[in-house]
N, C-alpha and C positions, 0 to 999 in steps of 0.2 A: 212560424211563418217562414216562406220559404224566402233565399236571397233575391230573387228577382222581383220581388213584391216590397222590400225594405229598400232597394236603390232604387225602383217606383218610388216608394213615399217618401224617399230623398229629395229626388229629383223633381218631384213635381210642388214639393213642399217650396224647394228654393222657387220654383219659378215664380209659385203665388207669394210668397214674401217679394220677390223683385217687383211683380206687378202692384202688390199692394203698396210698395214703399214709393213707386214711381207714381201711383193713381193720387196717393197722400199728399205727397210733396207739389202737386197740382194746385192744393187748397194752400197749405201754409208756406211756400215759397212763391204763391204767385205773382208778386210786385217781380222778383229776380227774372221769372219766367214773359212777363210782360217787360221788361228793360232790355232783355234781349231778342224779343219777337219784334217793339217797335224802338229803335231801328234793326232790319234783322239781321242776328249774329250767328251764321249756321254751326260754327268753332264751340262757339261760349254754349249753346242750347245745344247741341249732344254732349256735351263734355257732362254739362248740369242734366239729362236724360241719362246718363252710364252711367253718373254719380251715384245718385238716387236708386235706380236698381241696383246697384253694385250694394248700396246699403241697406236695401230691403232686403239681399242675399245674406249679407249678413248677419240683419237679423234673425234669418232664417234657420242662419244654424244655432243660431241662442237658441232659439224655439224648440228643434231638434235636438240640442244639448240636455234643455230641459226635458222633453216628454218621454226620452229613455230614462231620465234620472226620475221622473214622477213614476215609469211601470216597474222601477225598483221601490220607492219608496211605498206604493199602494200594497205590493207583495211583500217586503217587509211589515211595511204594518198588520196587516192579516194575520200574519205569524207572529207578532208580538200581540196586536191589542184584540185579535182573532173578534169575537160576534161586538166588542167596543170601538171600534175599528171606524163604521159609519158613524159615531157619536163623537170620536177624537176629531174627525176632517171637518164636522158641523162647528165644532168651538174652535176651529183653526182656521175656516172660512170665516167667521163672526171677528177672531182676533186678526188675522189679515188686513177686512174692512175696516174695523177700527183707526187701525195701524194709517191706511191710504189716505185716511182724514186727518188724526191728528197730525203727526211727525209733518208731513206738508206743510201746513199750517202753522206748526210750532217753528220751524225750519222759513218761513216766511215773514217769525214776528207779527202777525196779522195784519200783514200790507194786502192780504188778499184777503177777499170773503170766506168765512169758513163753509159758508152756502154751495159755493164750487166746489168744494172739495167733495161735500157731502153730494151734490151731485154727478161727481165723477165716480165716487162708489156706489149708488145707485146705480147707473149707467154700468157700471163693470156687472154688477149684480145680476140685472136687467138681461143683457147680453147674454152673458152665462148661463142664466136660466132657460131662456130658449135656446140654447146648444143641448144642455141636459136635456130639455123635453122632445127633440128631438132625436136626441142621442137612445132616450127610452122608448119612443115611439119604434125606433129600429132595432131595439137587442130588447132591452127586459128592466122590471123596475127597479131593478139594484142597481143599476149602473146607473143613477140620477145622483146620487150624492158621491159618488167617484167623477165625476163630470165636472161638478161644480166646482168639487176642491181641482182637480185640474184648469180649469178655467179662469180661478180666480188665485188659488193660491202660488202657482206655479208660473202663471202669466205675469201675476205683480212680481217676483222673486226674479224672474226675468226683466221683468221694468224698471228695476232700482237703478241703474246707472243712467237711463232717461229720465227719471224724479230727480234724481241728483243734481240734473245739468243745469247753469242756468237760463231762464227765461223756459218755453213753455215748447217752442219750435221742436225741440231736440225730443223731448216728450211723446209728441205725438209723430214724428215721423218714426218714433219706433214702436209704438202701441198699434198701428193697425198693422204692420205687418206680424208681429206677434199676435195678435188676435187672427186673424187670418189664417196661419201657418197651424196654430195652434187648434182653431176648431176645424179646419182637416184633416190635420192628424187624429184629433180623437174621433172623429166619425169617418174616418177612415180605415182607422186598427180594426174592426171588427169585421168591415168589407173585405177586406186583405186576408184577416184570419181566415173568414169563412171560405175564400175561393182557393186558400190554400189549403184546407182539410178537405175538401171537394176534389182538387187534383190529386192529393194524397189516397183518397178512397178509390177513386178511379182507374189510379195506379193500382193498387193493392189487387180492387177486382180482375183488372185486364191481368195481374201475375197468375190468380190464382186460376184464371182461365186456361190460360198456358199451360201452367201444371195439370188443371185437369186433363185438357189435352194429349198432353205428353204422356201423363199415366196410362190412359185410356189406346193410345197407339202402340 
């Protein structure tokens, strides 16, 4: 992929993490955001507007930390676990989900429902799935179990210092912008790739025009 196509999926990754983390923070800080609308405090409500995107951005680059560190690990794996390869990320998705339910829960003492929990990994599940299917609808059927494990295993692995925090707030203002960042970039890499072999071929042909040209003169 050529560089002007990677500081694209930079650049546009941070912005959707800033939008996503500013659109979030709408829902789970809105008592803050109404105490400063009535009476209105124009100081305090940008300051808390820059916050927020300033924190979607960063989790943007969590995001982008990860999804280079997953196109090494998928191609690692290939080379290690070569045709087992889709059958190791199916029992790593499975142990993942597992994992998002218990440790919560155990790590809560069971002052919360284990119902939520089990619903929060549904819902991750859920999500993911239709990114894969439409991730296959656009490239090919192989790419639905590299989808998923990126979506779910790579996203939660990214999420562990939001699980950790306490109360719930801190959680989610960093899961949609990671969910967000994340299903762009994967159904982005292949748009990217393709109009960069496209420029590549293009190039190539307009060389070998020239050349013929040239000989021909």
């Amino acid at each position: 992929m050529k560089i002007k196509y990677i500081v694209n999926l930079f650049v546009r990754t941070a912005v959707i993490g800033g939008l996503a983390g500013l659109l979030i923070s709408f829902f789970i800080q809105s008592e803050v955001y109404m105490a400063n609308i009535s009476p209105f405090n124009f100081k305090e409500l940008v300051g808390l507007i820059l916050f927020n995107i300033g924190l979607g951005i960063t989790f943007s680059a969590v995001s982008m930390t990860g999804f280079f560190a997953y196109l090494f690990i998928n191609r690692f794996g290939l080379n290690l676990f070569r045709s087992f390869w889709p059958i190791v990320q199916v029992l790593l998705i499975l142990f993942v989900l597992f994992d998002l339910v218990y440790f919560p829960y155990q790590a809560t003492k069971g002052e919360v429902s284990i119902f939520w929990y089990i619903l929060m990994s549904l819902g991750l599940l859920g999500y993911s799935w239709l990114v894969a299917m439409k991730k296959v609808k656009e490239t090919k059927k192989t790419a639905f179990i590299p989808t998923l494990f990126f979506m779910i295993v790579m996203t939660t692995i990214e999420w562990v210092p939001g699980l950790q925090a306490d109360g719930t707030d801190y959680a989610w203002l960093m899961i949609a912008p990671l969910l967000a960042c994340n299903t762009f970039q994967i159904l982005a890499l292949h748009r990217y790739s393709q109009k960069s072999m496209e420029e590549e071929r293009a190039k190539s042909k307009s060389q070998s025009q020239t050349k013929t040209k040239t000989t021909k003169a």
